[in-house]
C-alpha positions as a printed Julia matrix, in Angstrom:
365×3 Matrix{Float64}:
 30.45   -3.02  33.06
 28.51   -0.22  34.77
 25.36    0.08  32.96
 24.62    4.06  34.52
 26.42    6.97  34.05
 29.05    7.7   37.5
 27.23    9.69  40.27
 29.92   12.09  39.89
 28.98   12.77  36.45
 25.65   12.61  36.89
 25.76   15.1   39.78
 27.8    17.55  37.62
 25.14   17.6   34.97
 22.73   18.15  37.29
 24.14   20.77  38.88
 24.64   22.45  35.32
 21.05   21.8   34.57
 20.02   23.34  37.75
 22.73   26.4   37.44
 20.73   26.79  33.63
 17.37   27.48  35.57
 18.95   30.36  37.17
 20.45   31.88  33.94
 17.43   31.24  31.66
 20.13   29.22  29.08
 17.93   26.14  27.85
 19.93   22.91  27.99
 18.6    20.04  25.77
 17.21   16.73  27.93
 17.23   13.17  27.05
 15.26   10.48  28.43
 17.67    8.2   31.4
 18.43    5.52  28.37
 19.63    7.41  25.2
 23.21    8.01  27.42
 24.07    4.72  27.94
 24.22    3.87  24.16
 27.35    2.58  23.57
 27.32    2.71  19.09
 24.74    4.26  17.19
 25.73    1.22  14.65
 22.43   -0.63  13.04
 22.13   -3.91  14.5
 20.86   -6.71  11.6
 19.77   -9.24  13.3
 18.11  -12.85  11.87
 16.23  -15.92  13.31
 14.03  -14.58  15.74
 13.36  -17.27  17.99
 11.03  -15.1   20.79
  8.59  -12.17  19.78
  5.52  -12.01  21.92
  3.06   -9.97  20.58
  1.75   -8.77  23.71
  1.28   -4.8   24.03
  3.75   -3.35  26.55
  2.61   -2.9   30.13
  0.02   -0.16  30.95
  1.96    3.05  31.9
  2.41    2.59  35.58
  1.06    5.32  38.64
  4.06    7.66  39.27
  5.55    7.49  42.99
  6.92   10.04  45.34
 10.57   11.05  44.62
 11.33    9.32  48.03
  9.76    5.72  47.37
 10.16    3.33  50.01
 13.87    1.27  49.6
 13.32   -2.49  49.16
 15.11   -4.59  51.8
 16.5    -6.83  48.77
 19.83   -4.83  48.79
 22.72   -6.11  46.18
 26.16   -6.88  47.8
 28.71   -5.89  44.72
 32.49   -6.76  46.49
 32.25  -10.27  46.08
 32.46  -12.59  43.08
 31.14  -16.02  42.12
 32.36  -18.44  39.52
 30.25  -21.42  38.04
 32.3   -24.37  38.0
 29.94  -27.36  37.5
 26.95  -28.98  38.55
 25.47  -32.53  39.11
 21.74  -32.87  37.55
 22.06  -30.91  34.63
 19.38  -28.94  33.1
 16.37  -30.79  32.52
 17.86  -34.29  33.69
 14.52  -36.91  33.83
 13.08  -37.78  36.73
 10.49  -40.05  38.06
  7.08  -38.13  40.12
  7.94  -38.06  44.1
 12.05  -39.25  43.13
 14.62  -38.17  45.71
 17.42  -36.83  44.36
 20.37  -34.36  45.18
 21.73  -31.63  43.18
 25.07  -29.81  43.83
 27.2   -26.75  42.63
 30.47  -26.0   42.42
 31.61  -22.63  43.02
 34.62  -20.77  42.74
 35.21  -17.77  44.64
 36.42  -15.39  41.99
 37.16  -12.14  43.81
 40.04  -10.83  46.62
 37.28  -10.91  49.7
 36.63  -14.21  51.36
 32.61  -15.84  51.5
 31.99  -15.95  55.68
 30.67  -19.05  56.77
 27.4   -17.16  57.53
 26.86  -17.46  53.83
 23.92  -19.25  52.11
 22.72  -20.05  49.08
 19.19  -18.5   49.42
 15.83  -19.24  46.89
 14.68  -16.8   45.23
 12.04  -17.94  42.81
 10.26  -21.04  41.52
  8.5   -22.1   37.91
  5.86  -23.04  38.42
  5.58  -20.51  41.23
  5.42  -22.38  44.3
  7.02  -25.3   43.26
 10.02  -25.45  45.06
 10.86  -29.21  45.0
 10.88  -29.34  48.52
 13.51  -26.98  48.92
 14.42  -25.37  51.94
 14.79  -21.63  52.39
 18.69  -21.4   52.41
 21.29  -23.69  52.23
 24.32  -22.78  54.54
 27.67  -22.8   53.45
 29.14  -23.81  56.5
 33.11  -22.47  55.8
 34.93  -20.05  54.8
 35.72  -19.87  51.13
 38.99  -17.76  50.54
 39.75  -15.84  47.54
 40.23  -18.78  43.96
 38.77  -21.45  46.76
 36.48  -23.9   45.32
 33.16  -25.19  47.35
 30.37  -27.6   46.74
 26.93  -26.86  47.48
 24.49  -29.8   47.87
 20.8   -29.74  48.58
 18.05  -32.67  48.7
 15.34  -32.51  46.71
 12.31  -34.25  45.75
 10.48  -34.17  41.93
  6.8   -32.91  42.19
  3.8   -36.01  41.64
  2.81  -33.69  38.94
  4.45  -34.59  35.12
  6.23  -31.46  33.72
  9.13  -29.34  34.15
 10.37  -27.65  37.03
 12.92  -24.88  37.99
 13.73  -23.69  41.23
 16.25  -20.33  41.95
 18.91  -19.92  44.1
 21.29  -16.57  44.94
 23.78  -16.34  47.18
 23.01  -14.19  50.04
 25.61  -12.28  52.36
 25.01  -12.2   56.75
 23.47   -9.05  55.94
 20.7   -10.44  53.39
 21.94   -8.94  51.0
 22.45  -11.04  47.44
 25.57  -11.01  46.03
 25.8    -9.7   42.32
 25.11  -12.69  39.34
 25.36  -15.32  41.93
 22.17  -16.91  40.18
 22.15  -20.72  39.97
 19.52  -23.06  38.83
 17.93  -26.84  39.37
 15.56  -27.67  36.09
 13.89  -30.9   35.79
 11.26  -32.91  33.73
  9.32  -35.17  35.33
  7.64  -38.04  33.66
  6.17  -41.44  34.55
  8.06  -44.53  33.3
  8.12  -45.29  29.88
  6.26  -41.66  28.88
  7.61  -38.8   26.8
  8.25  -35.52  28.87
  5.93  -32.21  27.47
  7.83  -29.93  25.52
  9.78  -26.87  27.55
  7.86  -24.39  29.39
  9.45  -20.91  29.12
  8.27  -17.36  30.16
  9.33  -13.95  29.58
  8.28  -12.29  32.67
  9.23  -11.93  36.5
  7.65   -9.2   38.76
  9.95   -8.52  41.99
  8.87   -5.59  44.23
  5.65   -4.72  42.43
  7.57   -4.09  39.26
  7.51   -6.62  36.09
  9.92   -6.53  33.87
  8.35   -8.75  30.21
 10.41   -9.74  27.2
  9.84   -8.22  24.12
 12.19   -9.85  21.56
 15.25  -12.01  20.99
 16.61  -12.07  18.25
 20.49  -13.04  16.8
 22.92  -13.75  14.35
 26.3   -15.1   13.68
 27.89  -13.04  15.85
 25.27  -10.97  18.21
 22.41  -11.35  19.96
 20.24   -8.47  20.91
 17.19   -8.87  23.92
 14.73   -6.24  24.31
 12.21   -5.96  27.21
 10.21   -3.49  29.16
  9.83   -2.89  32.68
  6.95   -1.03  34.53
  9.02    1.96  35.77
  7.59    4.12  37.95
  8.34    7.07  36.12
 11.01    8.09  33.36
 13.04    9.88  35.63
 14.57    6.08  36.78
 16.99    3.85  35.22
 19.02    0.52  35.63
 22.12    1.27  37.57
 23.72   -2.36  35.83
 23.18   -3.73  32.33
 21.69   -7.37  32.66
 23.22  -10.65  32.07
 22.33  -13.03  29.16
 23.39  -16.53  30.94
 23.74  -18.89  28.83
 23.91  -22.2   30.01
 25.0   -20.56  33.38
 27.46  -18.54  31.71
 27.35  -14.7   31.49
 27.55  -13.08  27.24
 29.71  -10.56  26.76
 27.57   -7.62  27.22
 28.62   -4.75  24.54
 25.8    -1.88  24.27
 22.67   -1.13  25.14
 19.72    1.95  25.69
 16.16    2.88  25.74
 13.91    1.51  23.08
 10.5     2.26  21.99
  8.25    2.98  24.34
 10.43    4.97  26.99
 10.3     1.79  29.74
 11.22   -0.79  27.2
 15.26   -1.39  27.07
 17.3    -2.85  23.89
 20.98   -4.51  25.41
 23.19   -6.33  22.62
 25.8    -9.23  23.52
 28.72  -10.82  22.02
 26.74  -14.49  21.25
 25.88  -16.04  18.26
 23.5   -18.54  16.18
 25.94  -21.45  17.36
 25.73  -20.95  21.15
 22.55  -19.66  21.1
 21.33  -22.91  19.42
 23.31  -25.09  21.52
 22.14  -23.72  24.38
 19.3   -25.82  26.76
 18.77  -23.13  28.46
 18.91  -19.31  28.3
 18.12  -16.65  30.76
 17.94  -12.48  31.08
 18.99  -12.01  34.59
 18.13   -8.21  35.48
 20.51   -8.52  38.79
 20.3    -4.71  39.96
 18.42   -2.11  40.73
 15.76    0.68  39.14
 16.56    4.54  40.74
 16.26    8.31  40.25
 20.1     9.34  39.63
 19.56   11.97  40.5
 15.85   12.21  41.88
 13.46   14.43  40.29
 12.99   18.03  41.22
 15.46   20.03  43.58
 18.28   17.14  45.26
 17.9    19.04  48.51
 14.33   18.62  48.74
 14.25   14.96  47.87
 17.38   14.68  50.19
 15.36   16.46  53.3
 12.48   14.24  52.71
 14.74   11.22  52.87
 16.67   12.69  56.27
 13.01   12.91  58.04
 12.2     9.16  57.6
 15.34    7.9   58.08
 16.29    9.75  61.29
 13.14    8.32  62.97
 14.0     4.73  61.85
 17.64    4.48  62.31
 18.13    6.61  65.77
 21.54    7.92  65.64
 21.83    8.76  62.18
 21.86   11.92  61.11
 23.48   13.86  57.95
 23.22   17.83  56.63
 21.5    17.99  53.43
 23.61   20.14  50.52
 23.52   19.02  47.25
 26.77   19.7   45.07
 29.17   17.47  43.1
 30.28   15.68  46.04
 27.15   14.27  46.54
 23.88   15.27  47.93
 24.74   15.39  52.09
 27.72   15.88  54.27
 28.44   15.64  58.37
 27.5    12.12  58.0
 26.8    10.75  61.62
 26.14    7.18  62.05
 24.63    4.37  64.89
 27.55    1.78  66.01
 25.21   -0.99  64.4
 26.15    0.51  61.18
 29.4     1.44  58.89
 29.73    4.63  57.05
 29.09    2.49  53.88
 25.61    0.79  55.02
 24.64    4.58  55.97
 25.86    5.64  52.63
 23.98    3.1   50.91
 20.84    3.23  53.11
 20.53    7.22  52.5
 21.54    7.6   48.68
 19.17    4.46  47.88
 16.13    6.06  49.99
 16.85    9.76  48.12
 16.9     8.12  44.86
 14.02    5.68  45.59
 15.94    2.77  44.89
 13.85   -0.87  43.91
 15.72   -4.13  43.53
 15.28   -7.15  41.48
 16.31   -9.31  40.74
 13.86  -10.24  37.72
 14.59  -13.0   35.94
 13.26  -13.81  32.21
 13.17  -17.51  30.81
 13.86  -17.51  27.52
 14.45  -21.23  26.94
């Protein structure tokens, strides 16, 4: 489910709001979050089993409208399916052990997975502690649309007692990761005989000099609703995709969600309960998208022109004419051979709207 409003509509409003300026005929604002509520319906919710009572982060520094585009791009056409996995969550293991742990995958969308594919790392608890893992692990086929592959990679368990979780995404030729691709290895390590220490959680990630923190979780019967805050730049930006509450490596329905209290702190509700929730071993908020202006702040044109300057000088052949209106914000799109119209369309829209990909992803058990 898109978690922002379409760019069409979006661009429409603004073009109202900016058509208002002219006339002098006040139109009422709304911070980027109160839209996206899906039911103004009280949520009662029961057995809290996370609330940190940490203050929210400091307001953050705001940015230029044009903020530098992290590389970490999202690649949206393709879709994964968690099938199974040898060493499940927090299987026991000996300090130094060998051991291997696979995936099986399903590809669950119409486009093929290129054999230039790999299942890429992405993150570590404790940071740095990777197991031994190497960067990327390549597919090495083709996987064709319903196709099932395994994904193996050996690993050895740290000297150290303690548990252990390492982060993988799958990753297109491009670099791009493809959307809630994330898979997991979590082990406890403990000498012979010994007890493992109890499970070590945490409910923040910071990804491209933005941290997102949890808040709360709370949940009853029938829903669970997460709330956490993220060091925005400014409150002009907004998640383009609702997060995913995994659950044992399996995505919660999501059903509504908006801004909470303060303005950079997010409330998203899910169709999960007590029982799977206290089933669960392990439970994750995967934030798998990206923070942007939609649209940027101040006059479109200006923030597109700003946008045209840098990128013309860093990708020689392309060129556009910027003219905001509701078909976007530039037309007479020209473009090097090293790129398709929809790279260029992605590189230009995510540079005017000062686009900053995650993921971040928050441990909650």
């Amino acid at each position: 489910m898109l978690f922002r409003l379409s760019k069409f509509l979006v661009i429409f409003l603004t073009g109202l709001l900016l058509l208002s300026c002219q006339s002098n005929v006040p139109i009422p604002t709304t911070t980027p979050f109160d839209t996206f509520i899906t039911s103004a319906t009280a949520i009662k919710t029961s057995t809290p089993i996370l609330i940190t009572s940490t203050p929210p982060p400091p307001a953050p520094t705001v940015i230029a409208e044009t903020a530098t585009v992290a590389t970490r791009a999202v690649n949206g056409s393709f879709s994964i399916v968690f099938m199974g996995e040898t060493i499940p969550d927090k299987t026991v293991l000996t300090p130094g052990q060998l051991f291997q742990k696979s995936w099986t995958l399903k590809n669950g969308g119409m486009e093929s997975w290129p054999a230039g594919f790999t299942l890429t790392k992405t993150d570590a608890i404790p940071a740095g502690e990777t197991l031994s893992s190497p960067e990327a692990i390549p597919l090495g086929k083709t996987v064709a649309p319903g196709e099932l592959i395994q994904i193996s990679v050996d690993l050895v368990a740290p000297e150290q007692e303690g548990q252990y979780t390492v982060y993988y995404q799958l990753q297109d030729e491009m670099g791009n990761f493809v959307r809630e691709s994330l898979v997991w290895v979590t082990i406890s390590v403990c000498q012979t005989g010994n007890s493992c220490s109890a499970t070590l959680t945490t409910g923040s990630a910071t990804v491209n000099g933005i941290s997102a923190t949890l808040s709360s979780f709370n949940y009853d019967d029938q829903r669970t609703t997460v709330i956490f805050c993220m060091t925005m730049p400014n409150r002009n930006y907004a998640l383009d995709f609702a997060p995913a509450l995994l659950i044992d490596q399996k995505p919660a329905q999501f059903l509504e969600g908006g801004s909470s209290s303060p303005w950079n702190c997010m409330q998203m509700v899910y169709q999960t309960g007590a029982r799977e929730i206290e089933q669960a071993n392990h439970i994750l908020l995967d934030i798998d998208s990206s923070l942007r202006m939609s649209p940027p702040q101040g006059d479109p044109n200006v923030a597109c022109e700003s946008a045209r300057q840098s990128l013309i000088s860093e990708y020689p052949g392309l060129d556009f004419h910027c003219q905001f209106s509701m078909a976007g914000y530039y037309t007479n799109l020209k473009f090097p051979p090293n790129l398709t119209r929809e790279q260029a369309d992605k590189i230009i829209n995510d540079t005017i709207e000062g686009a900053i990909y995650g993921p971040w992803v928050l441990t909650i058990r």
